[in-house]
C-alpha positions as CSV (number, residue, x, y, z in Angstrom):
1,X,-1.4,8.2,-14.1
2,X,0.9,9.6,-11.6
3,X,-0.1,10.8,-8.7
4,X,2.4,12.5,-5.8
5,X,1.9,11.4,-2.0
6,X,3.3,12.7,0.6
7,X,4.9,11.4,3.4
8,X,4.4,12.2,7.6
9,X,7.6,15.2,8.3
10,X,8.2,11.9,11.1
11,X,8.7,9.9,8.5
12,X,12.5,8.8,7.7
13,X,11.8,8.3,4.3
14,X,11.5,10.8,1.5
15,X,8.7,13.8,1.6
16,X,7.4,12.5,-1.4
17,X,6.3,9.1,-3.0
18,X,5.4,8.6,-6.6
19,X,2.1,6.3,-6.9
20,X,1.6,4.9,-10.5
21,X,-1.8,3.5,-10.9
22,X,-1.9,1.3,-14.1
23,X,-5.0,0.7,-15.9
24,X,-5.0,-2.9,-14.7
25,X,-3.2,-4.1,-11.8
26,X,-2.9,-7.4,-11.3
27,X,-3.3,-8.4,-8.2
28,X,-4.3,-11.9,-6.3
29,X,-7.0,-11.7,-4.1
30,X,-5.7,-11.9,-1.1
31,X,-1.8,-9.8,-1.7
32,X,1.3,-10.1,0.6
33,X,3.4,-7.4,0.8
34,X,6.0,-8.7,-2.1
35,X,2.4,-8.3,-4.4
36,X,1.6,-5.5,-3.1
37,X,5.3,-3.4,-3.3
38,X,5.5,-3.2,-7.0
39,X,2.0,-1.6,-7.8
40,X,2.7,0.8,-4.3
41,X,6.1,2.0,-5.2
42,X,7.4,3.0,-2.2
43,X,9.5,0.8,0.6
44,X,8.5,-2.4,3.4
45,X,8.9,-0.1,6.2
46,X,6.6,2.6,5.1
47,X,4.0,0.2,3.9
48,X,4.3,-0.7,7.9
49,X,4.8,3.0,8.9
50,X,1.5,4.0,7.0
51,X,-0.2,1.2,8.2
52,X,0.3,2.1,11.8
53,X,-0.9,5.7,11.5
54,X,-4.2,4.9,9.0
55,X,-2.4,6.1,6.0
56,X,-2.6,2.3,4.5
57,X,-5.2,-0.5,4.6
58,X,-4.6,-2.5,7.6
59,X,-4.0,-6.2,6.4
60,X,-5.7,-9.3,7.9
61,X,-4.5,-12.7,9.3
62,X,-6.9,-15.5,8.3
63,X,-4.4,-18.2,8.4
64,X,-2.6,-18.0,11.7
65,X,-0.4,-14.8,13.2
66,X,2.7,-15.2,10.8
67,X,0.5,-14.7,7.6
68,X,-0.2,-11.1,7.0
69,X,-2.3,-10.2,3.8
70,X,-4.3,-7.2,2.2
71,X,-7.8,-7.6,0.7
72,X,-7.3,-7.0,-3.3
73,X,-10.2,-4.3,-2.6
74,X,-8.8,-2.7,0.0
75,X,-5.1,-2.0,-1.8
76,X,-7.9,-1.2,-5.1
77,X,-9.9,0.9,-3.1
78,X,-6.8,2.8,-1.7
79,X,-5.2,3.1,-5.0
80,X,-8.7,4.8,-5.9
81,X,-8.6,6.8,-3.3
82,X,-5.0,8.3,-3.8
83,X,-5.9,9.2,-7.2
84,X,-8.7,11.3,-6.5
């Protein structure tokens, strides 16, 4: 399935992003952003963009400051979400 998302007009990248939700995505439970950039297609700095205006999951630190991860269920849950 394909599903069109928009961006912010603030945004410097493109108006549009094409989201492809797979039947199955593979994902580890806890996802850095190089797992999480092939199942969202769309580039590092808007991950971070959407993350700072609540577009995005906000990711967690359990291991120290420098480790920055998503919750498989929250990039599921957004996928989800994004296709409804």
């Amino acid at each position: 399935m394909t599903l069109p998302i928009t961006t912010p007009s603030a945004s410097p990248v493109a108006q549009a992003a094409t989201v492809v939700i797979h039947a199955e995505v593979n994902l580890p439970p806890l996802c850095r952003i190089t797992d999480v950039l092939p199942v969202v297609p769309i580039k590092r700095s808007t991950v971070w963009l959407w993350v700072r205006t609540g577009r995005f999951p906000a990711p967690i630190r359990p291991f120290g400051k420098f480790c920055t991860v998503w919750r498989r269920e929250d990039i599921l849950a957004w996928l989800s979400k994004a296709g409804a």
